[in-house]
Every structure is written in structure tokens, then in C-alpha cells.
N, C-alpha and C positions, 0 to 999 in steps of 0.2 A: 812760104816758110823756108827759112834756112834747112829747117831739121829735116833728114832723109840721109838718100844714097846719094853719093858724087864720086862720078870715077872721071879719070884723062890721066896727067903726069903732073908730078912735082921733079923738078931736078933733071927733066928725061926721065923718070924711073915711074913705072907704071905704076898704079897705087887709087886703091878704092877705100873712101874716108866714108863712117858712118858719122854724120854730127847731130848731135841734141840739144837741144836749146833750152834750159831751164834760168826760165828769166835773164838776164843779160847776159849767164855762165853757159860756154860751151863744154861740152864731154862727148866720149863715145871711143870709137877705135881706129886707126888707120892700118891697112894690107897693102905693103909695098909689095909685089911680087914678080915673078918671071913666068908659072904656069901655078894652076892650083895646089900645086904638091913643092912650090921651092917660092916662099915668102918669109918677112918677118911682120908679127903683127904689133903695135904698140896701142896702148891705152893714152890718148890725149887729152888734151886739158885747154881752155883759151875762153875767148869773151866775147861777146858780138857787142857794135857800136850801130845804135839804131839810127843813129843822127847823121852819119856819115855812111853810113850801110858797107862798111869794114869787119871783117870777121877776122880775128886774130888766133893760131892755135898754135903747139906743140906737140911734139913726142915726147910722152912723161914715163912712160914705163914699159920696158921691154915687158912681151906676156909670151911671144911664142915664134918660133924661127926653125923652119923646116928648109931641108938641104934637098933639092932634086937629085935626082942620082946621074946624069950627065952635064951637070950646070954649068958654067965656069963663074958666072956672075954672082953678086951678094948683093939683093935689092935687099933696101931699109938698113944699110949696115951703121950710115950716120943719123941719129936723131938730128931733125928738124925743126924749124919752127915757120911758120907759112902767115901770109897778109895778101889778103885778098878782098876787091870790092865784089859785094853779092850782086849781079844783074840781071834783068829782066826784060832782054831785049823785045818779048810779044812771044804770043802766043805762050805754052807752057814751055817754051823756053829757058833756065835759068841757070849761071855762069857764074865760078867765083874763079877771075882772074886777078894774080897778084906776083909776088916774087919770095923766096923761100931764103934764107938763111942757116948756118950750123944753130942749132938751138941754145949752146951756151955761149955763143958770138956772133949778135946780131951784124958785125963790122964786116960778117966772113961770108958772101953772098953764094948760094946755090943754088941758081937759079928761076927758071918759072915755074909758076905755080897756074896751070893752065884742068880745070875740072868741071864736067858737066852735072846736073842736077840725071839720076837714072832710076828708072821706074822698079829694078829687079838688083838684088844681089850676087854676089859668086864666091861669095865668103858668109856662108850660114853662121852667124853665135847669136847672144844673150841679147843683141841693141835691134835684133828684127821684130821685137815685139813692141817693144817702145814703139817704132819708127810706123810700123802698120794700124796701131792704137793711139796713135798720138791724140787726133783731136779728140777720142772719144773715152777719155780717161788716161790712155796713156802720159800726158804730160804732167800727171801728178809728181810734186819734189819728191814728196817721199816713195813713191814707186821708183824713180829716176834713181833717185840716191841707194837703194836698195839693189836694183838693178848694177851701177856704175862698183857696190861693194865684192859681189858674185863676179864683177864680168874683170877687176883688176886683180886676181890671181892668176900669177903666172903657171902657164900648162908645162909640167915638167915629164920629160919625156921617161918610158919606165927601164927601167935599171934593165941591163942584158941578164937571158937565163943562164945559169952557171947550174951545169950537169954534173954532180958528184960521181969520181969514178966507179965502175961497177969494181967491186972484190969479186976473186974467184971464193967460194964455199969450201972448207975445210973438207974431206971426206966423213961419211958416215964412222961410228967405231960402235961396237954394242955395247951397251951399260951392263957391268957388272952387276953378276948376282949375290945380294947380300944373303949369308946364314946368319939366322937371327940365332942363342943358346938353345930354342924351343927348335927341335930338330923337324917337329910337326909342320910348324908356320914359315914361309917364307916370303918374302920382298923383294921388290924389287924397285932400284933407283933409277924413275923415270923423270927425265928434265919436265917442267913445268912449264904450262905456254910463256913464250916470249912478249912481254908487255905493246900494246899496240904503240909504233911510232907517232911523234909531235902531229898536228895533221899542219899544214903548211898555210900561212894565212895570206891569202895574196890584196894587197889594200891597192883598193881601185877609186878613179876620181868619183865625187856624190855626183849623181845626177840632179842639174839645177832644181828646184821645189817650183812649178810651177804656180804663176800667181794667176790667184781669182779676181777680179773685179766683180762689186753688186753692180747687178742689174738696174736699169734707171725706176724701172718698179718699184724696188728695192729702196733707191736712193728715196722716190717719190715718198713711201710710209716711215721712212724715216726718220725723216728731217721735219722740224717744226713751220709749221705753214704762219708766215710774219704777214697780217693784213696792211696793205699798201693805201688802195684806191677805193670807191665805190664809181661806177660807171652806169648811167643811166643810159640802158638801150631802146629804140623803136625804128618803126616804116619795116622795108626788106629785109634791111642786111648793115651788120657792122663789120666795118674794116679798121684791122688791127696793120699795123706797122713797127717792126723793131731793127732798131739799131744799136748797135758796142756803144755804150755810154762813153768811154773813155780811150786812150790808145791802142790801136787793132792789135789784139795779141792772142788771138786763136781764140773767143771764149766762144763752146758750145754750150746748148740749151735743147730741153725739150719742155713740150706743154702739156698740162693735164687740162681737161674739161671737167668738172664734176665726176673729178676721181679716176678717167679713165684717158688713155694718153693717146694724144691728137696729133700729136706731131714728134719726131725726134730727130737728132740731128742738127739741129738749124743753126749753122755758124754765123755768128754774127759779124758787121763788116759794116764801111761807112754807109755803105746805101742801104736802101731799106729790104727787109725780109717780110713778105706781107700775105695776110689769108684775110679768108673774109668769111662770116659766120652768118648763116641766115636767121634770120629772128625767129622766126617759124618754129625751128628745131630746137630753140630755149627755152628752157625752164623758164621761171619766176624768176628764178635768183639763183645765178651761177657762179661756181667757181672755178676762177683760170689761174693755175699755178704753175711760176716758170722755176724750172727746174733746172741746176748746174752739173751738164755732162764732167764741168770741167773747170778749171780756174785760169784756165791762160796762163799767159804768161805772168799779169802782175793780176793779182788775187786784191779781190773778190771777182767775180764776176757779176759783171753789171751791164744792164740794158736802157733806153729808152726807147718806151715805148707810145706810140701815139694811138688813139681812138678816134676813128671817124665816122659818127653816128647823124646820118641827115644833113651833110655836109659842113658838123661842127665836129670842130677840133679837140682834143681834151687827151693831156698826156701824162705819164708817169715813171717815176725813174725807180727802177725794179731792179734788186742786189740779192744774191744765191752767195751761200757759204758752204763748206762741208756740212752744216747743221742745220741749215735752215732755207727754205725755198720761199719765193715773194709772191702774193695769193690779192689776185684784184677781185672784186665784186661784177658781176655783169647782170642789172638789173630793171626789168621789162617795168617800163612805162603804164601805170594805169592810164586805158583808153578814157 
């Protein structure tokens, strides 16, 4: 996956890019910096090109630029715009080498654009919960887009305190004593308390609202179970096989057995993801329902899956929405 952490240089200029991949649209933030305490950070914007494996982005909005206190440099002073081929040279290796540009003139070259794929960040915000949730609901648009709303306000630094001078206090004087005509009764004129001061309102940034994700449980009694198949099972054991019905774009899956969940996690990919279920341990008449962790990148999410029962083959093409999960029959052979 493109989406994650990638740190090296763009320009010479040290610089850690968080990217998010929602369908062919990239987002997320770039931290040009000198130490933790002296960067500017921008909110990007760009596209990925699956056919040519190019990832194309920009610097769209300044959000935050802190000044070290011996610096002399100014990382991230010019927005960018970066082109880079994504590579996978082996192992978990993976490289987006390319050459960078001023973002409003692509004619005006700034150099390379040289960045590793990195397991860990150094600049904590809003895009580390995506990036660590991605396959497992994180890649929702509408979580994404929610997310990319909260995380493009710029962090405005807070106004300096301004200390109102002290006054020295007037000296004390006694309050005169009034004679009222009644030579009996007398008063006297005492000041009344001083109304309490304005209290001072200090407006501080919201703290993000942290999002909940449902649980797959959750998702499972949710969603309408859409009957697919029936599958007739016998002998030992039946082997299931599933594969991404369509182009590999992250789609996860979990499985229920007769209501109760068997598997989770299981990304699907061209080769096959395979369990195998002894007959033994079945019911009559079973239900296996695949459930969507997730929608990838291009929505619905979709499986094919094959059955191999006695060394016959028998398959079925299984589709998960937000609303509804796809529900096979698995049913034991009268002897």
C-alpha cells in the first residue's frame, strides 16, 4: 500500500509525508523539518496512477510552522509539488523516487524527491489513526474525509500575555459620620462590597472527538444477510478458498459460522486465502457469512470464492456492502 509513513528528502530538505489513499485520491500531511521543535507542516492533496504506479502530490495549505530557537534555516518555506514512481524493490522494502517542482510552476524544478516507506512516526497528529486502522475500517471515505476536515485547520499560535499595570491603592480616609434630625438614631456611611471582576475567558483549541468504529460483531447483526449459494457437503472435510474478485485494493473480510465468528482479518489478494472445515464439527445446515471489515479502495467489496468438497469443485462470487453481508448454505449430504 502506498498509504502509511514515508520519510528521506525532497529538495535536500528533510521532510516526513503521511499519505492516504482513498480510491485514486491522495490526502494527508507533509513535515518539512530541521529538529522536532523547528518545522512547517502542510496539508496535501494529489492522485495515485495505478496503471503506471506514479503518485503525484502537493503542498495545499500551510497548517503549522514552528521556529527553533537557534535555527538559522526555514524548512518547507516553499510549497511543492512531488512525482514520484512507488517501488517495491523485495522484501518490505518500498520507495517513492521521483523529482519535485515549486507547486505553482511545474517549469521551475526542485529537485529530488528521494523517500522510504517507515514503520514509526516523529510527528504525532489526526492521520496516525487512519494510517494504523487502515485495513481494518480505517479506509472508510467517509471516516477519511471527516478526518482530512478536523486535520486542515491551521494551529494558530496563542496571542502573548499582556499584564495590566498594578495601581498603587489610594490611602484609607474614615467615612464620615452622618447625624440624622433624630439626635437618638445615628448612621453611618459605609461603602458597599465592590462588584466581583469580569472572570477572564481563556478559549483554548477543542480537543479532536475521538471516533468509534462498530465492532465486526456489531457490523455482523447488523447488516441484512443476502443468500448467495447452497453447497452440498461430505467425506472429511471441505476446503474453502477465497480470492479479491476484482482489482487488489485492500478489501478485508471476516467470517461467521452459524452466528459466531471464525475468522477476521482476512485480506484478500490474487492468490488464495484458504481454511478447511471438518464435516464432523457440522451441523445439518450451516451458515457461513462473509462479512466487509472494509470497502477497499473501489467499493463494494467482493470475493470469489471456491468449494472443494471430494475433490469437486463449486464456486461463488460473494459481495459485502455497508448494509448487507453475503450468507452461503453449507449442507451435509444425506448418507
Amino acid at each position: 500500500m502506498i498509504t502509511g509513513v514515508w520519510k528521506g528528502r525532497i529538495n535536500r530538505q528533510k521532510v516526513e509525508v503521511k499519505i492516504i489513499q482513498k480510491g485514486d485520491s491522495l490526502t494527508g500531511t507533509s513535515y518539512y523539518y530541521e529538529s522536532a521543535s523547528h518545522y512547517r507542516r502542510y496539508s496535501i492533496k494529489g492522485y495515485f496512477d495505478p496503471g503506471t504506479n506514479e503518485a503525484i502530490w502537493w503542498d495545499d495549505q500551510l497548517l503549522e510552522e514552528k521556529a527553533g530557537r537557534f535555527s538559522v534555516s526555514s524548512p518547507g518555506k516553499m510549497p511543492l509539488l512531488a512525482r514520484a514512481d512507488f517501488n517495491c524493490p523485495g522484501g518490505s522494502k518500498m520507495m517513492l523516487d521521483g523529482k519535485a517542482t515549486r507547486r505553482d510552476d511545474e517549469n521551475d524544478p526542485k529537485g529530488q524527491v528521494d523517500l522510504d516507506k517507515a514503520g514509526n512516526t516523529d510527528f504525532a497528529d489526526e492521520w496516525d489513526y487512519i494510517i494504523d486502522n487502515y485495513m481494518v475500517g480505517g479506509n472508510d471515505p467517509y471516516l477519511i474525509d471527516s478526518i482530512a476536515a478536523l486535520a486542515s485547520q491551521p494551529v494558530v499560535s496563542p496571542p502573548p500575555v499582556v499584564t495590566a499595570p498594578v495601581r498603587q491603592a489610594p490611602p484609607l480616609v474614615s467615612a464620615p459620620v452622618v447625624i440624622n434630625e433624630d439626635p437618638v438614631r445615628k448612621t453611618s456611611s459605609v461603602p458597599g462590597p465592590k462588584p466581583d471582576p469580569k472572570p477572564v475567558i481563556v478559549q483554548s483549541k477543542p480537543e479532536p472527538i475521538p471516533v468509534v468504529l462498530p465492532t465486526i460483531e456489531e457490523k455482523f447483526s447488523s447488516r441484512q444477510k443476502v443468500f448467495i449459494k447452497e453447497i452440498p457437503v461430505a467425506g472429511d472435510s471441505v476446503e474453502l478458498r477465497f480470492y479479491d474478485n476484482a482489482e487488489i485494493d485492500g478489501d478485508s473480510i471476516s467470517l461467521f459460522l452459524n452466528n459466531k465468528l471464525l475468522y477476521q482479518h482476512i485480506r484478500l489478494a490474487a492468490g488464495a486465502w484458504t481454511i478447511k472445515l471438518a464435516v464432523s464439527d457440522l451441523a445439518q445446515d450451516n451458515e457461513l457469512v462473509m462479512v466487509a471489515e472494509n470497502m477497499g479502495s473501489i467499493p463494494p467489496n467482493t470475493s470469489y470464492m471456491v468449494a472443494i468438497v471430494n475433490g469437486v469443485k463449486q464456486d461463488a462470487y460473494l459481495a459485502s456492502t455497508e448494509g448487507s453481508s453475503a450468507m452461503i448454505r453449507l449442507v451435509k449430504k444425506s448418507p
